[in-house]
C-alpha positions in Angstrom: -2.9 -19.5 9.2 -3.0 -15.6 8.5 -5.1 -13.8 10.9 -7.2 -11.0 9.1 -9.0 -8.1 11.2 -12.3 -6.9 9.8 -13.8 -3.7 11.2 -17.1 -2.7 9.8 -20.0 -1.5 11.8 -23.2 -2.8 9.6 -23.6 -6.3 11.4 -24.6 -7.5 7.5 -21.8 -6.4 5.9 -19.0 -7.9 8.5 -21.1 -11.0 8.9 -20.7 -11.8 5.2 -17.1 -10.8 5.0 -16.0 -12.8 8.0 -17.9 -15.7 7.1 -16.3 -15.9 3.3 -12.8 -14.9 4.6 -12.9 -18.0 7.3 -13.9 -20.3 4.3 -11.0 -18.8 2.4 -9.1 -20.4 4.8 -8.1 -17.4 6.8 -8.3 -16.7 10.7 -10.7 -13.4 11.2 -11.2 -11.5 13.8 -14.3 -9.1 13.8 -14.4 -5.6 15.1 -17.9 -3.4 15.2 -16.1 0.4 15.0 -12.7 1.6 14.9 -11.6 2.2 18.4 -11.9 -2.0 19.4 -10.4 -2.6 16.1 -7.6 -0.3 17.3 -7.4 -1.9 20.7 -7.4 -5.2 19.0 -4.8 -4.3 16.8 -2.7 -2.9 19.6 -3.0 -6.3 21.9 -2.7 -9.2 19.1 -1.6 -7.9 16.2 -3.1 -9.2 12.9 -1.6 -10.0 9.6 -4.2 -8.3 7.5 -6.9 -5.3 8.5 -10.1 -5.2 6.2 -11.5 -1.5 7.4 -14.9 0.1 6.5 -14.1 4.1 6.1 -17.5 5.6 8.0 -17.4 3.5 11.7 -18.5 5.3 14.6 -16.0 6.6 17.4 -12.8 5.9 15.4 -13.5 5.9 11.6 -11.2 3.9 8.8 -9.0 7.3 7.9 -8.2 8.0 11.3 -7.8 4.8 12.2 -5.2 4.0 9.2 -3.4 7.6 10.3 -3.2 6.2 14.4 -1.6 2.8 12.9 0.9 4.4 10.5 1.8 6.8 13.0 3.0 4.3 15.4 5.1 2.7 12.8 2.9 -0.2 11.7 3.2 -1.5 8.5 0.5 -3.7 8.6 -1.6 -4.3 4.9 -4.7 -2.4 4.9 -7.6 -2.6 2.5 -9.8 0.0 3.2 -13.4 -0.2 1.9 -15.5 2.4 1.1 -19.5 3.3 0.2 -18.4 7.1 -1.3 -17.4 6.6 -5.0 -15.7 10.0 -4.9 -12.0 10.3 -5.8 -11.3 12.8 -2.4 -12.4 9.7 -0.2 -10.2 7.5 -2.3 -7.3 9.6 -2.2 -7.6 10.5 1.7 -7.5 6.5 2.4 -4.4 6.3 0.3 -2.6 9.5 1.2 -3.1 8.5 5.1 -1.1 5.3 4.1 -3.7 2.5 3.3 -2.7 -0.2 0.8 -5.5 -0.6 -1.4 -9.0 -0.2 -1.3 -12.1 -1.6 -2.5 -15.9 0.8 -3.4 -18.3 -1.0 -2.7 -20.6 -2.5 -3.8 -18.2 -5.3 -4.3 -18.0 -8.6 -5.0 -16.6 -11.4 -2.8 -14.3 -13.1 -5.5 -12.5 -9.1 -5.7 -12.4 -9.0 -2.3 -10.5 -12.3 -1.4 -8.2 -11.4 -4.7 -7.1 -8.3 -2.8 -6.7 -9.9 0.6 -4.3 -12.5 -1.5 -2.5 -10.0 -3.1 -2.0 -8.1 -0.2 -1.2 -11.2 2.0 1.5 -12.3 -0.6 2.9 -9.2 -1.2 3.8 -9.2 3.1 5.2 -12.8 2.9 7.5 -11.6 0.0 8.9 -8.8 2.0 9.6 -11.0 4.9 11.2 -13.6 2.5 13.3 -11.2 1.0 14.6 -9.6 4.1 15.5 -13.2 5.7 17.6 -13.8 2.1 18.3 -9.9 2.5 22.3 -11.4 1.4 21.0 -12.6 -2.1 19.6 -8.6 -2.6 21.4 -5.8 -4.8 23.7 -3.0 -3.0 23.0 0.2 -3.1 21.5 1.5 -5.8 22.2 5.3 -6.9 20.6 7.7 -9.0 22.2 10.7 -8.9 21.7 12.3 -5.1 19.2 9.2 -4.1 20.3 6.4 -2.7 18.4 3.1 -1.8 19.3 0.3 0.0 16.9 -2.6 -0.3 18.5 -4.8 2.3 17.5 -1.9 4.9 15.0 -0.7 2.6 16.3 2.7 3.3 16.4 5.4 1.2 18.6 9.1 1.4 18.2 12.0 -0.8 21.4 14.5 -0.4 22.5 12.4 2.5 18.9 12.4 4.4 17.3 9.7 5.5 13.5 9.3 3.9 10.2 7.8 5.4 8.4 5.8 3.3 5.4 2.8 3.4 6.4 -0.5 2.7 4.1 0.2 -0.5 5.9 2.9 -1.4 9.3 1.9 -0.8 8.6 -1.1 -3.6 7.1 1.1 -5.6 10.0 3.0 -6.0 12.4 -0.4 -6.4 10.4 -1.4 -9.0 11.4 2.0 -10.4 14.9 2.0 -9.8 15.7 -1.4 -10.7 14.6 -0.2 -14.7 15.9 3.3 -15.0 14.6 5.0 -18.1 12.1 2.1 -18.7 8.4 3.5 -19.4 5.1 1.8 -17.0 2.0 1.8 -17.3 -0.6 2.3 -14.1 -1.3 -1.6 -14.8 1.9 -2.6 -15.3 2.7 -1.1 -11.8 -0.4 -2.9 -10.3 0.7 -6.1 -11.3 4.3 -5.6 -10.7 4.1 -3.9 -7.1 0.2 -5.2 -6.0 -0.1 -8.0 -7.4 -3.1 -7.4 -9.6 -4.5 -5.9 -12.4 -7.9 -4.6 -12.4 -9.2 -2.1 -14.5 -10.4 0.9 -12.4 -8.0 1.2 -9.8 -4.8 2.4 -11.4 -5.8 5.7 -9.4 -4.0 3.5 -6.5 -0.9 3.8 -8.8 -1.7 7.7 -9.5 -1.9 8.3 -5.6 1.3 6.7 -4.6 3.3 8.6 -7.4 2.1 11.5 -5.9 3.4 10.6 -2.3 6.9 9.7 -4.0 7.0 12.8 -5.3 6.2 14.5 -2.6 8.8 12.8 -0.5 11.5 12.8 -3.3 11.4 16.2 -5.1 12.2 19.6 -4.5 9.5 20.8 -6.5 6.7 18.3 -6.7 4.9 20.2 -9.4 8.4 19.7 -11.4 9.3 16.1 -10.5 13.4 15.2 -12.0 13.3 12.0 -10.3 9.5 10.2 -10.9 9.1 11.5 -14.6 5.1 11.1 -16.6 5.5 9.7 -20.2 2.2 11.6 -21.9 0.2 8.8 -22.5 2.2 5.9 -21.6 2.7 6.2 -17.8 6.0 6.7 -15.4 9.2 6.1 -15.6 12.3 6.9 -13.4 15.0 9.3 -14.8 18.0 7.3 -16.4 20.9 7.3 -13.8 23.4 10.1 -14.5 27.2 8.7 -15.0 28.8 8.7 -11.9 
């Protein structure tokens, strides 16, 4: 059974979260701010956090930062009350998953937690079978290597989320080919749902900034005007 942390500190709100998530089947653990939900974390790890961004002591950013910072790669879906794209973009940028403005409903909710849930299981899968997976795949100076899901541009070694690195898989698998936001949400996510292909935008951005010399001038994570992203074509060898 996977075990799901929810932190949110309005007693309502996590009441009616933890209640649907245990009749989706799903272990939950509650939290009421940030800093139990990090000691939690840090004593029995859970398979899935559910984080409000505004909790008292520790909030949901800082908490997401703390977690990536220690190497956790965790799924987190962070919720949030502010419909503005800056709180959006901070949640993503500080290396959450997905998130969800509320209000929401339940049925979105538990199709993210699936999603996300699914998405974790996969990776595991395909590092146990990590034999059946591709070399090394080049593109000019970047190389990736999804059995160690590394990746080195001009011979250094990059950091990336487990989010990201797939992202950019997805990309280099289909050099040249042409996405669109929701064709990258269904194909990386795991969903489709009009409204947050900014999730897309925001990890573009973070490839970019990881990958290029010039992120204002990207060579490696091109835009199609109008059509969405594509990866350059490989240059012969």
């Amino acid at each position: 059974m996977k075990r799901i942390l929810v932190a949110e500190d309005q007693t309502d709100i996590r009441d009616l979260l933890v209640l649907n998530l245990r009749g989706a089947g799903y272990d939950v653990v509650e939290a009421q701010d940030g800093l139990r939900a990090l000691d939690q974390q840090t004593r029995e790890p859970c398979d899935l956090l559910v984080l409000d961004l505004m909790m008292p002591g520790l909030d949901g950013l800082e908490l997401c930062k703390t977690l990536r910072a220690r190497g956790s790669t965790t799924p987190i879906l962070m919720l949030t009350a502010k419909s503005t794209e800056l709180d959006r973009v901070l949640g993503l940028e500080l290396g959450a998953d997905d998130y969800l403005t509320k209000p929401f409903s339940l049925a979105e909710l538990l199709a993210r937690v699936k999603a996300l849930l699914r998405r974790s299981e996969l990776l595991r899968a395909a590092e146990a079978a990590s034999h059946s997976l591709p070399g090394t795949i080049v593109n000019g100076h970047l190389e990736i290597q999804p059995v160690k899901r590394q990746v080195r541009s001009r011979g250094e070694l990059l950091d990336f989320t487990a989010l990201e690195f797939d992202l950019l898989l997805h990309f280099a698998k289909h050099p040249g080919h042409v996405f669109s936001r929701g064709q990258l949400l269904n194909a990386v996510w795991g969903y489709t749902h009009d409204g947050y292909e900014h999730t897309v935008t925001t990890h573009i951005n973070r490839l970019r900034a990881k990958l290029e010399a010039d992120a204002l001038r990207p060579e490696v994570i091109l835009t199609v005007r109008g059509a969405g992203y594509k990866m350059r074509e490989a240059p012969p060898p």
